[in-house]
C-alpha positions as CSV (number, residue, x, y, z in Angstrom):
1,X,110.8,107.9,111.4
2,X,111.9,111.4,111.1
3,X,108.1,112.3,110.3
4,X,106.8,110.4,113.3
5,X,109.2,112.4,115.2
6,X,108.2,115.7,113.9
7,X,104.5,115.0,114.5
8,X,105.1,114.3,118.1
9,X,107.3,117.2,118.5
10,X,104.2,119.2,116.9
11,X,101.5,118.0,119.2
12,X,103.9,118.4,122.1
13,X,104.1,121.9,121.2
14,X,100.4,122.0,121.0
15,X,99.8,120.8,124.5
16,X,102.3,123.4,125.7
17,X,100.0,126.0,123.7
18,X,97.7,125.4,125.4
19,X,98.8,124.8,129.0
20,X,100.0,128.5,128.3
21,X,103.6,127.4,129.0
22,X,104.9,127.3,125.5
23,X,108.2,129.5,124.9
24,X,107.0,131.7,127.8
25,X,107.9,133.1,131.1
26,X,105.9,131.7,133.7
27,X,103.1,133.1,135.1
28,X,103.9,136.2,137.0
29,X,103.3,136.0,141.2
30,X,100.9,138.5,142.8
31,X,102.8,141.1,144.5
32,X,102.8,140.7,148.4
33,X,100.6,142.8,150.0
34,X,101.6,144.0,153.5
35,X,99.3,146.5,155.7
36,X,101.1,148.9,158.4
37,X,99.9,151.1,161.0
38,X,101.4,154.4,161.5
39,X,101.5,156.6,164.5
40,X,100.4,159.4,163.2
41,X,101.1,159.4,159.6
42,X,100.8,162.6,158.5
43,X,103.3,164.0,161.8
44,X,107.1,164.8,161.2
45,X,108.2,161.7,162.9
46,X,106.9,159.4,160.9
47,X,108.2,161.1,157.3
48,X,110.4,158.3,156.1
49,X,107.5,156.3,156.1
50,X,104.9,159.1,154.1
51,X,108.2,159.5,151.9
52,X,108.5,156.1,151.2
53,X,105.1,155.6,149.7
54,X,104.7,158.7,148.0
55,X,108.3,158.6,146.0
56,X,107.2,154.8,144.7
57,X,110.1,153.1,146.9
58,X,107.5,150.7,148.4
59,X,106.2,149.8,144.9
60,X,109.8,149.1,143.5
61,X,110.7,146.4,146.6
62,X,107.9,144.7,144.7
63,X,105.6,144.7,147.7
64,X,102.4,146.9,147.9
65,X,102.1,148.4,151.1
66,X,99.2,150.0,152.4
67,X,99.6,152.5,155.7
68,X,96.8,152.6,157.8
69,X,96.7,155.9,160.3
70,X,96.8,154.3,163.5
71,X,97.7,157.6,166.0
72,X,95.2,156.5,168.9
73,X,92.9,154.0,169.4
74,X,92.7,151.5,167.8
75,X,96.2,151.7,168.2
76,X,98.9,150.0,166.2
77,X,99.0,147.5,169.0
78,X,95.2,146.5,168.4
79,X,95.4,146.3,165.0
80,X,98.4,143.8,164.3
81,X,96.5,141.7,167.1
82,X,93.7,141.8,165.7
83,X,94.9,141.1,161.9
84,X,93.9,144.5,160.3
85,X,97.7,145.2,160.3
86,X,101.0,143.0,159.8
87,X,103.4,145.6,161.1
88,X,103.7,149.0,162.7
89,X,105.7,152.5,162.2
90,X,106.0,154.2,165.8
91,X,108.7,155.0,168.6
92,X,111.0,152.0,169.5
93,X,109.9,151.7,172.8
94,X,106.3,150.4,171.8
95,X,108.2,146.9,171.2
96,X,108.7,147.5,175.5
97,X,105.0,147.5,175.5
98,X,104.2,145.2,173.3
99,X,106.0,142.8,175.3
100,X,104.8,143.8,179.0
101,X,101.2,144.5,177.7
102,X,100.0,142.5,175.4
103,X,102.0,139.5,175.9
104,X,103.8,139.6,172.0
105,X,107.1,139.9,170.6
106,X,107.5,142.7,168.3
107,X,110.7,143.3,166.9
108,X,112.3,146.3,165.0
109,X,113.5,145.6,162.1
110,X,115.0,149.0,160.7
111,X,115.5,152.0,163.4
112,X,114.6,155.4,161.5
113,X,115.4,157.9,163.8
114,X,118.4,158.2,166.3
115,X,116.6,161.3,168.4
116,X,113.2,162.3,169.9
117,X,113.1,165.8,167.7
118,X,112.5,167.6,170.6
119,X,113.4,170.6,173.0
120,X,113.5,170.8,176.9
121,X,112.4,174.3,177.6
122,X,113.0,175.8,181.3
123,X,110.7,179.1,182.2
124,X,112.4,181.8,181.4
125,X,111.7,183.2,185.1
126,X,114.2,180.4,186.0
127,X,117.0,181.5,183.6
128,X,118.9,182.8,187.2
129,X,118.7,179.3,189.0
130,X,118.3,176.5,186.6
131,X,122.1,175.8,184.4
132,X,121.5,171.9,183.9
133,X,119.0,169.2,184.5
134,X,120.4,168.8,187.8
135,X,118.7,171.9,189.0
136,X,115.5,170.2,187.6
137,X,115.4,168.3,190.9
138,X,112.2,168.0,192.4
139,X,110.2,170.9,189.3
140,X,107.3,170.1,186.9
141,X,107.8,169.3,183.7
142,X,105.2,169.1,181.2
143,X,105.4,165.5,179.8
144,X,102.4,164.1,178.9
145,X,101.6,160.6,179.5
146,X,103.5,158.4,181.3
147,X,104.6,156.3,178.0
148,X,105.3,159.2,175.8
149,X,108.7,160.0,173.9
150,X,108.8,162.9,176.1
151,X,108.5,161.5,179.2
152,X,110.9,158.7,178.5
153,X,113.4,161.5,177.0
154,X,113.1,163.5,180.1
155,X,113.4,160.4,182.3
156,X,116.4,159.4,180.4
157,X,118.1,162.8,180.9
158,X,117.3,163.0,184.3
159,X,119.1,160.0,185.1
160,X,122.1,160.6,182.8
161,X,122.3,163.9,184.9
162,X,122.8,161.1,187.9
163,X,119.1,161.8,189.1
164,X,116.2,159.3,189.0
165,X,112.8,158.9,187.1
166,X,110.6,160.4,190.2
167,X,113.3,163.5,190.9
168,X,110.6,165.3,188.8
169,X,107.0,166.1,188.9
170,X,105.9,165.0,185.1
171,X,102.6,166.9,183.9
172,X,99.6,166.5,181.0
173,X,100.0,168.0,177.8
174,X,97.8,171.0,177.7
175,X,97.8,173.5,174.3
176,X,100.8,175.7,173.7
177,X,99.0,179.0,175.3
178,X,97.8,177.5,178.3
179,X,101.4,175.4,178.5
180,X,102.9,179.5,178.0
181,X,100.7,180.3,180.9
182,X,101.6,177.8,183.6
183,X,104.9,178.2,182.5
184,X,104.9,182.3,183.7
185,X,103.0,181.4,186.6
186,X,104.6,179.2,187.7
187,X,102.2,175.9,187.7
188,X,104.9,174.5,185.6
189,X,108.8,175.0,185.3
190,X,109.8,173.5,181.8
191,X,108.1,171.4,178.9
192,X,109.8,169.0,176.7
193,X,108.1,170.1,173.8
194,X,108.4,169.7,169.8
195,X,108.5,171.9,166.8
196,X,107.0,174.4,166.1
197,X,105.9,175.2,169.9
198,X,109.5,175.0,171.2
199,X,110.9,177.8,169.0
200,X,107.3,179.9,170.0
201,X,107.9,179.7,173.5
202,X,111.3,180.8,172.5
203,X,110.7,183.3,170.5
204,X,108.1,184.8,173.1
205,X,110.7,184.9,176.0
206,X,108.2,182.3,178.0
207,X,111.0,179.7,178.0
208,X,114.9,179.1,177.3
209,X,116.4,176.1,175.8
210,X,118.3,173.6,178.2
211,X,118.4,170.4,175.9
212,X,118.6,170.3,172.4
213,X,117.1,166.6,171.2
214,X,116.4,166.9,167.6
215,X,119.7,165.7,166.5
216,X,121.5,162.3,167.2
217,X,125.0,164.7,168.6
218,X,122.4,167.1,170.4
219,X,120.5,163.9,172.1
220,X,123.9,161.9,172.9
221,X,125.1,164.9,174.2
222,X,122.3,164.9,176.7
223,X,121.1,160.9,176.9
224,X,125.0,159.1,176.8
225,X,123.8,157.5,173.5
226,X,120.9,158.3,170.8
227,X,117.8,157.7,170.8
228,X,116.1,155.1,169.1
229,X,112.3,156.9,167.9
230,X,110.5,155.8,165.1
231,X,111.3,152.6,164.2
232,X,109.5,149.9,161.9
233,X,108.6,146.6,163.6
234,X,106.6,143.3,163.4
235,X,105.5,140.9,165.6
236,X,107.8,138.6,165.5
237,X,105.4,135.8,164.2
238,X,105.0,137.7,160.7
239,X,108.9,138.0,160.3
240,X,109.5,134.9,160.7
241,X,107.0,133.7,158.3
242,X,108.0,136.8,155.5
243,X,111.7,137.8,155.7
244,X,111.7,138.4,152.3
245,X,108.6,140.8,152.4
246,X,110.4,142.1,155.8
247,X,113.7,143.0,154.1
248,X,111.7,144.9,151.2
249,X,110.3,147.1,153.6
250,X,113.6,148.0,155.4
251,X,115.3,148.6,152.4
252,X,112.6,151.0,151.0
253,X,112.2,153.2,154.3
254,X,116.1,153.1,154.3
255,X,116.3,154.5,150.4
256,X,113.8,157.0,152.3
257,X,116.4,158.3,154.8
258,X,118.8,158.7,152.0
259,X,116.5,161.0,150.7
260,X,116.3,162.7,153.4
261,X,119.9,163.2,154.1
262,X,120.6,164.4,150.7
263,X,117.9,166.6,150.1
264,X,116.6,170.4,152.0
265,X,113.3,170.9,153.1
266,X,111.9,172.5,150.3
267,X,112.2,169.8,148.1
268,X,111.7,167.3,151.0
269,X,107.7,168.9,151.3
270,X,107.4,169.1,147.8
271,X,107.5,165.5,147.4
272,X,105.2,164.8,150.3
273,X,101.0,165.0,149.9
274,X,99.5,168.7,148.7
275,X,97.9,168.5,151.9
276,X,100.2,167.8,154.2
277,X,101.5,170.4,157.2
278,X,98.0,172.4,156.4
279,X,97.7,175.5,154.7
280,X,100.6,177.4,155.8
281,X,103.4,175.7,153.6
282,X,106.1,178.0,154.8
283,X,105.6,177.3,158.6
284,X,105.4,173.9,157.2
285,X,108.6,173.9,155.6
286,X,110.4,175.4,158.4
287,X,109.1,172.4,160.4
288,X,110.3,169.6,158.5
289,X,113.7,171.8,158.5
290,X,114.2,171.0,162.0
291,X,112.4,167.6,162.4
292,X,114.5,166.1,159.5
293,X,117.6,166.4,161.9
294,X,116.0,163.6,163.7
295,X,116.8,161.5,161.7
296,X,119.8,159.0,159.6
297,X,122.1,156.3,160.7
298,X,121.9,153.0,158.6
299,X,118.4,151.1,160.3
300,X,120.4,149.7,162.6
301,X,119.8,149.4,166.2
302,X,122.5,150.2,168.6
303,X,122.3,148.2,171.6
304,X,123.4,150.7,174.1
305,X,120.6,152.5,173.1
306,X,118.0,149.9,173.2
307,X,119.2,149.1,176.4
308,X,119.4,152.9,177.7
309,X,116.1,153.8,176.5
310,X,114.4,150.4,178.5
311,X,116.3,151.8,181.4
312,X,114.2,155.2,181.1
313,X,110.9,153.2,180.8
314,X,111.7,151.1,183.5
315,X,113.1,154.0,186.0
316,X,108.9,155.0,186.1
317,X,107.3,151.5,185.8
318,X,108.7,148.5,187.1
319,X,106.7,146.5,185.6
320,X,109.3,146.9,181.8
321,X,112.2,145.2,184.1
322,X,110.7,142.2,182.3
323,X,111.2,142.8,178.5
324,X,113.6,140.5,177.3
325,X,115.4,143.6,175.3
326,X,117.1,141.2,172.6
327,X,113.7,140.4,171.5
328,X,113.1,143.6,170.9
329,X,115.5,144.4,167.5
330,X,117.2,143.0,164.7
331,X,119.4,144.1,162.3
332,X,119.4,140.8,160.5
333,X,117.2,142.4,157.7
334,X,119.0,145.6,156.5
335,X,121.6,145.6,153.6
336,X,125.3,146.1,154.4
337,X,125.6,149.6,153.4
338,X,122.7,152.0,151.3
339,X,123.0,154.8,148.8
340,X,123.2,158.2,149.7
C-alpha cells in the first residue's frame, strides 16, 4: 500500500510540474497600465505629477503610468472621451466643465494644489488710487480666456471684495512686453499674471503687487478659502471600475507633495528632466522656488472651496449653476495621513 501511495503522490507531483504550479508562487499579474493627460506637463503647476514619474513613485504603486502632454487641443477632455486617456492632471475646475460641456462626470480624486501660483499686478501709474480690489471696479484686467485659472482667481477675488464677476473688464493674454506696454499706457490696468513675468513687471516698476496667490495663507487671505488648482481626476466611469488602480495613483502624487514640502528648489530641479525649464537653470530654479509654494495639504478637497471656486465660474457663465458640485470630488481614495 504504502508504495501505491508513494507512486501516486509522484505522478501527482508530475502533473503539478508541469502545469507549472508545483511548489511555486503563482504566476505573477501584468501590472495595470493607466494613461493620463496632463495640462501642460512640463509647466510648474503640474510638478507633482513630472515628480512622481521621474522619482519611480508611479512604478512602486505597482501601476505603470504613462503621461500624455495634453496642454491644448486635443485637450485632456478629448482624450479620456475618446479612450487615448483614462484620467487627467489639470485645474480643479475642468471637473465644472466636464460636467456642463461634455455631459461626463469627472471626479477629483486627490487635490494637489491649494492656490493658483499667481500674482495680481495693478500699473504702477495707479499706485495713488488703487489700495484693494475694490478700487478695481469697473478697470481691465488682463485675464485670458474666459475659463482660465486667472480669470476664475480674479473673479473669485472680486466677489470676495463684495463686487461681482462683470465689475471688471477681463482682457487676452498678450506676451509680457506688449502686457508691460498696455499696462503704462493705459490699455490695461492690472494682470493676474504668473512667475517669472509677475516679479519682471515688478522689478521694472511697470506694476505693484495687490494680491499675493501663490500660497494657500496668501490666496485665503484674498479668496475666503484656498484654492483648489491642479488636481488629478477621472471620469467617474473608470473609478468606479479601478479603485484599486485609482488609490495607487493618489498615493503616489501624494508621496510627491511630500517631496516637495521637504525638499528646496535646488534639489526639487535636480530631480526633474535635464531639459526641463530650458537652458537657463538658474532662472529655472528661482521659478520652481516660488511655484512650489502652491502647493501641500493632504489631497483632500475642501468643500468650501469646491463650492467657492464653482461660485467664481458661475458669477461669468450661468450656464455652471448646473454642476452637481458633489460629483465633482472625493476624498474616498487618499490614505488617512502620508509621510513627510
Amino acid at each position: 500500500m504504502r508504495t501505491i501511495v508513494k507512486s501516486l503522490l509522484f505522478a501527482c507531483a508530475l502533473l503539478l510540474v508541469a502545469a507549472g504550479t508545483c511548489d511555486a508562487a503563482a504566476p505573477t499579474t501584468a501590472r495595470p497600465r493607466v494613461v493620463i493627460a496632463v495640462d501642460g506637463i512640463e509647466q510648474p503647476r503640474n510638478l507633482p505629477a513630472l515628480l512622481a514619474e521621474r522619482l519611480g513613485y508611479f512604478r512602486d504603486s505597482g501601476v505603470t503610468v504613462t503621461l500624455v502632454d495634453a496642454p491644448a487641443d486635443p485637450s485632456p477632455a478629448k482624450l479620456m472621451a475618446d479612450g487615448r486617456a483614462d484620467g487627467a492632471i489639470a485645474y480643479f475646475h475642468h471637473t465644472f466643465m466636464s460636467q456642463t460641456e461634455d455631459g461626463d462626470v469627472t471626479r477629483a480624486v486627490a487635490t494637489l494644489g491649494l492656490a493658483p501660483g499667481e500674482r495680481l499686478m495693478v500699473a504702477s501709474r495707479l499706485r495713488g488710487r488703487v489700495h484693494s480690489v475694490a478700487d478695481l471696479k469697473g478697470m481691465k484686467i488682463i485675464t485670458g480666456g474666459a475659463n482660465s485659472g486667472k480669470t476664475t482667481a480674479t473673479t473669485w477675488a472680486f466677489l470676495h471684495a463684495g463686487l461681482n464677476g462683470r465689475d471688471y473688464v477681463s482682457m487676452p493674454l498678450v506676451p509680457r512686453e506688449a502686457a508691460a506696454k498696455e499696462l503704462a499706457d493705459g490699455t490695461a490696468d492690472a494682470i493676474m499674471a504668473h512667475e517669472p513675468d509677475a516679479s519682471v513687471y515688478e522689478s521694472t516698476g511697470a506694476a505693484f503687487q495687490l494680491l499675493d496667490l501663490r500660497t494657500p495663507e496668501g490666496t485665503t487671505a484674498a479668496l475666503g478659502t484656498v484654492y483648489p488648482s491642479t488636481a488629478l481626476y477621472f471620469p467617474a466611469s473608470f473609478i468606479d471600475a479601478h479603485p484599486a488602480e485609482v488609490r495607487a495613483l493618489a498615493s503616489a502624487l501624494l508621496r510627491a507633495l511630500a517631496f516637495i514640502e521637504n525638499h528646496d528648489a535646488v534639489a526639487i530641479v535636480a530631480a526633474l528632466p535635464p531639459k526641463a525649464g530650458g537652458a537657463d537653470r538658474q532662472s529655472f530654479i528661482r521659478q520652481i522656488a516660488a511655484d512650489r509654494k502652491m502647493f501641500g495639504g493632504d489631497g483632500r478637497t475642501d468643500p468650501a472651496a469646491a463650492a467657492g471656486e464653482l461660485r467664481a465660474m458661475t458669477a461669468l457663465n450661468p450656464t455652471y449653476a448646473r454642476v452637481r458640485i458633489g460629483d465633482t470630488w472625493s476624498n474616498d481614495f487618499l490614505p488617512r495621513s502620508i509621510a513627510r
